[in-house]
N, C-alpha and C positions, 0 to 999 in steps of 0.2 A: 680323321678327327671328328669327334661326335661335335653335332649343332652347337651346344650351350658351350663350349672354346671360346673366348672372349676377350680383351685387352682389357686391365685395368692397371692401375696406376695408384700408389697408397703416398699418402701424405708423406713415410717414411723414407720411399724412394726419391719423393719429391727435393726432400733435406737434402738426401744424401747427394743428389745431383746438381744441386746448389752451391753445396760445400767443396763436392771433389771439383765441380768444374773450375772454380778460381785455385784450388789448391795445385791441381797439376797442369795448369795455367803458367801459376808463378814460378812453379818451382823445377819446370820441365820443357822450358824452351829449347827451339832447336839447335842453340847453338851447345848448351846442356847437350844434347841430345848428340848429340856428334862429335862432341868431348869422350864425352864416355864409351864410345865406339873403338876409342884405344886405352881405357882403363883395364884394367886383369881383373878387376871386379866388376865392371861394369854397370854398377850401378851404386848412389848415394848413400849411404851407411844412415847419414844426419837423417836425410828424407825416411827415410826407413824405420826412424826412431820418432820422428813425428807421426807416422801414420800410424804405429802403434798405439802413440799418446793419444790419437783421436779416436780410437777403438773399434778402427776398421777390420783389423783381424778378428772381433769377436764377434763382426754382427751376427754368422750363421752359427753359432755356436749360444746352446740352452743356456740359460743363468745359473743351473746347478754345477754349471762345469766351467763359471766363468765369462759365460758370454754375454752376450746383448739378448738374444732371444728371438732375434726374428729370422730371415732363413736365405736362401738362395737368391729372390729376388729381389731382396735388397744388397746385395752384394753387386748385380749388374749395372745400374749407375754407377757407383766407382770404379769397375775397371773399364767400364765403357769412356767414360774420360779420360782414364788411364792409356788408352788405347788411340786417344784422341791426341794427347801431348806424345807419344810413341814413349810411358813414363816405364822403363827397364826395372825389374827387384823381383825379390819373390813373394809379392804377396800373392798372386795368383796359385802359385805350388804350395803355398805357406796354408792358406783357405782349403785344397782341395787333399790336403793332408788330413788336417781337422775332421774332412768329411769323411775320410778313413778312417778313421778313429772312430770318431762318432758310430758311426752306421756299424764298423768290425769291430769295433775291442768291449770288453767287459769294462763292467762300472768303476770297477779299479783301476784299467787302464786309460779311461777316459778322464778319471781323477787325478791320474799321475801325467796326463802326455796336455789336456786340452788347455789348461790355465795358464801354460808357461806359452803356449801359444799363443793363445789372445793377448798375452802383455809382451808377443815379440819375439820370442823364437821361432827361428829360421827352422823351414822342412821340407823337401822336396817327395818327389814322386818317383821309385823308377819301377817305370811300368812295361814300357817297350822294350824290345827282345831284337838280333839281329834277322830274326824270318820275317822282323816290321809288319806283323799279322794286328790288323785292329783290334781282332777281338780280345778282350785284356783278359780273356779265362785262358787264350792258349797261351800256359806256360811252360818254358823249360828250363828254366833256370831250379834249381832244387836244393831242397833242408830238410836234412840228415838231421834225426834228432841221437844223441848221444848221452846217455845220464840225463844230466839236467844242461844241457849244453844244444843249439842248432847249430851245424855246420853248413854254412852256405856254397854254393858253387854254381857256376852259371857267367852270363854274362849281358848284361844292362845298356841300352842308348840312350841319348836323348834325356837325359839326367837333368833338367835344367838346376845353376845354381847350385851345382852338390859341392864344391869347393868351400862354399860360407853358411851350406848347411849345418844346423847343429841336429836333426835329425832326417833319419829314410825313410822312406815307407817302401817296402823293397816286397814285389809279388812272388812268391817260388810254390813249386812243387811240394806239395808236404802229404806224406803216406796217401800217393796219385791222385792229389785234389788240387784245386788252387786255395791257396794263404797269403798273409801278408803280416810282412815281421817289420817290426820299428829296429832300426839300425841307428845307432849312436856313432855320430860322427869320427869320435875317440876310439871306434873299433875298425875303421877302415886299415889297413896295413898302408904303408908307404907302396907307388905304385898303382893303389888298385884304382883311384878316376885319370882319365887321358882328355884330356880337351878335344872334342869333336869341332870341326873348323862346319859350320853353319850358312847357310842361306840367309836367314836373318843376323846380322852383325851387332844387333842391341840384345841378343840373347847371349849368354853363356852356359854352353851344353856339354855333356860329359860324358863317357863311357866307364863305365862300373863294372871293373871286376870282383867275380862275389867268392874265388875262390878264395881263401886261406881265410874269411870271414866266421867268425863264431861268435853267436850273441846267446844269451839265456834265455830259457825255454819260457820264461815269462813274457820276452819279446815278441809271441808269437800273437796274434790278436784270434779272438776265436776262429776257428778252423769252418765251423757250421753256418757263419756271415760271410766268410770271404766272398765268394760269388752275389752275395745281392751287395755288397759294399763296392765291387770292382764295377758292377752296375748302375751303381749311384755314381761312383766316381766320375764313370766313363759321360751322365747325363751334366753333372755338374762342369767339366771337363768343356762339355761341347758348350753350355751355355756359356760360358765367361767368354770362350773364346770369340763366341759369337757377339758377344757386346764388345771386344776387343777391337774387334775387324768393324761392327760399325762405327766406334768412337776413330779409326782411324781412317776409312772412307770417306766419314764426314771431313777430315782433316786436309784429306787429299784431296775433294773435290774442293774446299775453301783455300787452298792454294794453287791450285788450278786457274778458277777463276780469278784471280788476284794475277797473275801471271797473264791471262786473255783479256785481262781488262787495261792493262799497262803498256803489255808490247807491243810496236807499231809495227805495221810492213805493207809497204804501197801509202803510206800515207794514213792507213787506217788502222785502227784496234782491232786484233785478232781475232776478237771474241766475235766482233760484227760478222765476220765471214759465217753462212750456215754450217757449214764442213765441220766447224767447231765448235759451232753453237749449240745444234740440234745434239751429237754425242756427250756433251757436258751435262743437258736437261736429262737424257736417259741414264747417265751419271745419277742425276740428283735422284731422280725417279727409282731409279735401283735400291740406291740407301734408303729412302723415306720405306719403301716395301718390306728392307731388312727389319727395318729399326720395328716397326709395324709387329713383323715375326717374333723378332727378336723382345719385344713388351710380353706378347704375347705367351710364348713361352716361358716367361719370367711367369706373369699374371697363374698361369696354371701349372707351374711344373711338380705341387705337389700332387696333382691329379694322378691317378693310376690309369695309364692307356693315353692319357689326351697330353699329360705329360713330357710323355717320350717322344709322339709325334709334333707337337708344338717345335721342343729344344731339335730333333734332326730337321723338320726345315729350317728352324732360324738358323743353323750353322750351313746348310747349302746355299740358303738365300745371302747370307754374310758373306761365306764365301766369293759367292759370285758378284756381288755387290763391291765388295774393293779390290778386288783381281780386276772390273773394266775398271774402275773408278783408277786404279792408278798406272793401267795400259794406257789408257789416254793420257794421262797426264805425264807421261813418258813421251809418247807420239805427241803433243802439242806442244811439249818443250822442243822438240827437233833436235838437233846431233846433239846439245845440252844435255836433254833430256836422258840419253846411253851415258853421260858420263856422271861418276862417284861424285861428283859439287852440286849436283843437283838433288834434292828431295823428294821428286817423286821415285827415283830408285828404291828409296828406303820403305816407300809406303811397299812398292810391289815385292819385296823382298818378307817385309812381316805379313805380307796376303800368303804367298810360300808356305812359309811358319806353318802360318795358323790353321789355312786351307788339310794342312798333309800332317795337325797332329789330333788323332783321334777319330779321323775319318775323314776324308775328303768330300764335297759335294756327289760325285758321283755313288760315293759308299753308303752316303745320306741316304739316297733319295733310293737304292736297292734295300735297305734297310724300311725305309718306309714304303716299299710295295711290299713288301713280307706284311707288314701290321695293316696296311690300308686295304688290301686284296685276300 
């Protein structure tokens, strides 16, 4: 990353972390939060039609198309709180469709797909493929164009939310390039999503089959964007998550300490002991570094070059930041801690998720020796 890479922070982010912190505060407690771990839906329909009324879905979306106007980095405060209540829905898939849109479809697609989504329709992603290759150009899934008809075939993971989706954004093969075709929920056949049983338990993920699937050849977004859209996608993709995992490290370290401040053994608070002291502070010490990254790549990710590499360390540094942040708090709850009643499970479970969608730490940071070397 070149010198001038900088952390700023605009007045707008400032709102929006104001607002979203009390909103999924209120509305996203853990006991909420554990409820919904046996819903089929698994997340708030109500809450869902509030965020929209607050016009969260349209920050990163232009005003000619509907939106609010301003861009990626104001979107990481919300779901960085989002990620702090452990708040379940698809606004994150819902936003990073948009970006699909936006960057791949023509002016009339963006006319026809972007405004019903700012005021609230539902849209997912399905971008992974069973060879679980990050890179989102290698595709195999493929679209047959017929008259004015695509025939899809193929097969999709990791679908989040396609159930209550009312649109796809579905990647395939088209005359041996990568595309991406908008799929209308109403065109699935009975059969083609399976419920994928998940590591994280507040997600609901799916498998997508694309055979017997035929949409209009209008659904296809330009052919000659697809690759710099799945690009964008994939940079977009990595930052939210990455505000995700810190809004929920923070979480998990402040109930940690809540826990080592309460419990007694030998007559004394837990916390007092070093053993558990000192890995809590390199706890806190982890996230403040993420969060740090994680601005930072907000602050510049329209840049070209400084960008790219700001958003893959904040998602390795994220990563790694509440992967220990909710080991410990696992190991300092004791035999508690391995069992489903306890809360730091769930943290280490969305670290899982998050860490293994879009690239892990480790794919991070081989990715950033390619640009930095």
């Amino acid at each position: 990353m070149s010198k001038k890479a900088t952390i700023g922070f605009s007045e707008e982010q400032a709102q929006l972390l104001e607002v979203a912190t009390t909103f999924c505060r209120d509305k996203s407690p853990i006991e909420k939060v554990r409820a919904l771990l046996e819903d089929e839906c698994g997340y708030d329909e109500a809450i869902w039609t509030e965020m929209a009324e607050l016009g969260w879905l349209a920050i990163a979306v232009p005003e000619e198309f509907g939106g609010i106007g301003l861009g990626m980095a104001e979107v990481v405060p919300v779901v960085e709180q989002m990620g702090r209540a452990m708040m379940a829905g698809p606004f994150v898939s819902t936003t990073l469709a948009a970006q699909a849109i936006l960057l791949g479809g023509s002016d009339d697609q963006k006319q026809k797909y972007l405004a019903d989504l700012c005021a609230g329709t539902k849209a997912t992603l399905a971008l992974s493929e069973p060879h679980a290759d990050w890179d989102l150009a290698h595709v195999e899934c493929v679209a047959e164009q017929a008259d004015d008809r695509l025939k899809l075939s193929g097969r999709k993971t990791f679908v989040e939310n396609a159930d209550t989706a009312d649109l796809l954004i579905v990647s395939v093969s088209f005359e041996g390039a990568p595309a991406l075709v908008v799929v209308d929920r109403s065109a699935l056949p009975e059969g083609a999503l399976r419920r994928e049983v998940v590591i994280d338990e507040t997600r609901r993920s799916y498998q997508l089959t694309l055979d017997g699937i035929e949409v209009g050849a209008d659904a296809l977004l330009d052919p000659s964007l697809a690759v710099a859209a799945l690009a964008h996608v994939d940079m977009c993709a990595s930052l939210l998550l990455s505000a995700e995992m810190c809004g929920a490290a923070a979480s998990c370290i402040d109930y940690t300490v809540d826990y080592l401040q309460t419990r007694k053994q030998f007559g004394k608070k837990i916390g007092s002991y070093q053993a558990l002291k000192h890995p809590i502070v390199d706890a806190h010490v982890g996230y403040e570094q993420a969060r740090s990254h994680l601005y930072c790549a907000a602050f510049n990710f329209t840049q070209q070059g400084e960008g790219e590499v700001a958003t893959r360390i904040a998602k390795a540094q994220a990563g790694d930041a509440l992967s220990y942040a909710a080991d410990r708090a696992i190991q300092f709850h004791g035999g508690f801690g391995f069992t489903h009643d306890c809360d730091a499970q769930l943290y280490r479970r969305r670290s899982l998720w998050c860490e293994n969608q879009f690239g892990d730490a480790a794919y991070q940071r081989a990715k950033l020796a390619d640009l930095l070397l």
